[in-house]
VEXKE-944334 format. One line per 5 residues: number of its first residue (from 1); their letters; for each residue y, z, x of C-alpha. Coordinates in Angstrom, 2 decimals. Layout:
<nodes>
NUM> a> Y Z X; ...
</nodes>
This chain:
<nodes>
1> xxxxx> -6.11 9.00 -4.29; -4.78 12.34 -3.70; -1.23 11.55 -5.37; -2.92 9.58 -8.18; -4.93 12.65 -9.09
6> xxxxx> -2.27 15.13 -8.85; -0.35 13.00 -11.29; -3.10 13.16 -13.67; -2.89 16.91 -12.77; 0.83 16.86 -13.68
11> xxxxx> 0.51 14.54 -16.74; -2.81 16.31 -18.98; -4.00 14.96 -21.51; -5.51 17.16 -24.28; -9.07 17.74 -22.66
16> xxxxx> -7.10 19.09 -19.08; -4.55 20.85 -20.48; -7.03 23.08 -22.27; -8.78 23.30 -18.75; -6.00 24.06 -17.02
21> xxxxx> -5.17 27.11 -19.46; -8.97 28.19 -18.62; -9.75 27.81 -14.93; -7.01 25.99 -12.80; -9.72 24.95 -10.41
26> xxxxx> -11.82 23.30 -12.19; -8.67 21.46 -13.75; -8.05 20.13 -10.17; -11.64 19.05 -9.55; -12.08 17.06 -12.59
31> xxxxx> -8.78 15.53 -12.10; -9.73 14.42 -8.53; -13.09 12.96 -9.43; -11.90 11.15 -12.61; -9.36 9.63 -10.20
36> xxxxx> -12.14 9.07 -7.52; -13.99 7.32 -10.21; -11.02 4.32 -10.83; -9.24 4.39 -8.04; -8.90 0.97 -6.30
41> xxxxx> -7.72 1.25 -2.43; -4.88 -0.46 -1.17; -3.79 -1.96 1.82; -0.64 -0.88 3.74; 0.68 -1.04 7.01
46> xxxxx> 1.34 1.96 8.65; 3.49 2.96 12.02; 3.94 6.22 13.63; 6.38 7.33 16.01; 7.64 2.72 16.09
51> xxxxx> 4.37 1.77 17.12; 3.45 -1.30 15.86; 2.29 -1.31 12.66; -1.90 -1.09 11.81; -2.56 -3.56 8.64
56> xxxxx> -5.48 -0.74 7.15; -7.14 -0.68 3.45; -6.76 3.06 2.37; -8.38 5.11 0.48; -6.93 8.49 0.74
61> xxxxx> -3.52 9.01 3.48; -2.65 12.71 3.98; 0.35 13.68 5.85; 0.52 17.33 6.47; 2.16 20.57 8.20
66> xxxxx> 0.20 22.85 6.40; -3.59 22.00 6.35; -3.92 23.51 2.53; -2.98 20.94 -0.18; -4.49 21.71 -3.53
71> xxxxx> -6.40 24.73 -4.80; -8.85 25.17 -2.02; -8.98 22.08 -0.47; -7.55 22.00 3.02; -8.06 19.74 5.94
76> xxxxx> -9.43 21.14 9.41; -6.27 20.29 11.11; -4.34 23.72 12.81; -0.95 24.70 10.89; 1.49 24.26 13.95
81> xxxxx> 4.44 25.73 12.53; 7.33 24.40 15.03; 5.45 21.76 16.65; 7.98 18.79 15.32; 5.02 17.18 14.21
86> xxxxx> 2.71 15.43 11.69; -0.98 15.40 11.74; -1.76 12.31 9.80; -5.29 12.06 8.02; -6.58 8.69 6.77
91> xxxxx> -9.40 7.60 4.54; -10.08 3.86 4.92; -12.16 1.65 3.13; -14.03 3.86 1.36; -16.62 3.37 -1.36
96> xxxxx> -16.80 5.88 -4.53; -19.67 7.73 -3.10; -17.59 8.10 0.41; -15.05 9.79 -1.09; -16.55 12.16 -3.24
101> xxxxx> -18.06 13.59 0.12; -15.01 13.88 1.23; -13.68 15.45 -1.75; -16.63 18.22 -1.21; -15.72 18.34 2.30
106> xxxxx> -12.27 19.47 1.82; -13.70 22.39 -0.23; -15.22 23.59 3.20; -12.26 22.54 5.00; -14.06 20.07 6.88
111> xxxxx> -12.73 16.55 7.22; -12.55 15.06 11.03; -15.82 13.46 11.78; -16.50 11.72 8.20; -17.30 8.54 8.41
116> xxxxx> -14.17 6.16 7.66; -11.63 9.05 8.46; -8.95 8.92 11.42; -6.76 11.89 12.36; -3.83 12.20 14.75
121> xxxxx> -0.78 13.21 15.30; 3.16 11.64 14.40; 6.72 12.90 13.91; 7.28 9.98 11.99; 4.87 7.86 9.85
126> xxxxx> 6.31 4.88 7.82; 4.21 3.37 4.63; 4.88 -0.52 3.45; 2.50 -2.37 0.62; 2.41 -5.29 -0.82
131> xxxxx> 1.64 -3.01 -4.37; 3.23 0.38 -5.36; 1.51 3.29 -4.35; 2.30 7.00 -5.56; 3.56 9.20 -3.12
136> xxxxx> 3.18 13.63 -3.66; 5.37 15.83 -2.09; 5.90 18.99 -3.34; 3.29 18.94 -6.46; 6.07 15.85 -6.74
141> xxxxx> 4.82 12.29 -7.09; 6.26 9.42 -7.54; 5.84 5.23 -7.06; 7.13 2.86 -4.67; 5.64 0.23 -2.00
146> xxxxx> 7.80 1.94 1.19; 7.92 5.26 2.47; 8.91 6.88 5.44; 8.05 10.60 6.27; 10.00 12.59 8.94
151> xxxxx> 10.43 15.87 10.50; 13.85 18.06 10.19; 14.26 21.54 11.19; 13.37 24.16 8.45; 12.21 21.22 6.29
156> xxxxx> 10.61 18.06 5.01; 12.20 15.13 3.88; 11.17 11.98 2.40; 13.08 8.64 1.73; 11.47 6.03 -0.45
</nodes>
């Protein structure tokens, strides 16, 4: 949901680009909660670090170094700078009302502890659906049904 919304974000149309002009954050709250509003979860299968892989319906998956990912939303996780790894959040199976909570949550910064949320740690984390799901990176997003996310030093890479 996050990656759908910041390609709304990316993509205005008339109504949000005049919004954006006029107060950025608002722009990215009515962009995430129009997205919240028709988003459909999807099930992947996700690995970290070759585990085997969890078969999960998800709502939101946020894979971070930095805890801060748009205007003021941030998760609660530490920034570990030169750990060599991951934390992994997941929303799964969330309803509408779910996940505007957690939407308000991440204003606060607070997010482990929701209901429906897992967080951990990875230095890898590999993505596979049966649909295409968008992927952000960067403010970048794009569409595919595969990704795998990775640590190298000094940077982030991803292959899709």
């Amino acid at each position: 949901v996050t990656a759908e919304a910041n390609y709304l974000f990316n993509h205005p149309n008339k109504f949000l680009e005049s919004l954006k002009k006029r107060n950025t954050n608002q722009a990215i709250i009515y962009s995430a909660v129009k997205t919240i509003l028709t988003h459909k979860n999807i099930w992947v299968d996700v690995s970290c670090n070759e585990a085997t892989p969890r078969t999960t319906e998800i709502t939101n998956l946020g894979i971070v170094k930095n805890p801060n990912f748009s205007g003021s939303f941030c998760y609660d996780s530490p920034y570990t700078r030169n750990s060599g790894l991951f934390y992994v959040h997941t929303c799964e199976g969330m309803t509408i009302p779910q996940t505007l909570g957690v939407l308000y949550n991440f204003s606060s910064g607070k997010f482990t502890g929701s209901k429906n949320t897992r967080s951990y740690t990875a230095s890898v984390v590999n993505i596979k659906s049966a649909k295409h799901f968008a992927v952000e990176y960067d403010g970048e997003v794009i569409r595919t049904n595969q990704a795998e996310f990775s640590l190298i030093k000094n940077g982030v890479q991803l292959c899709a």
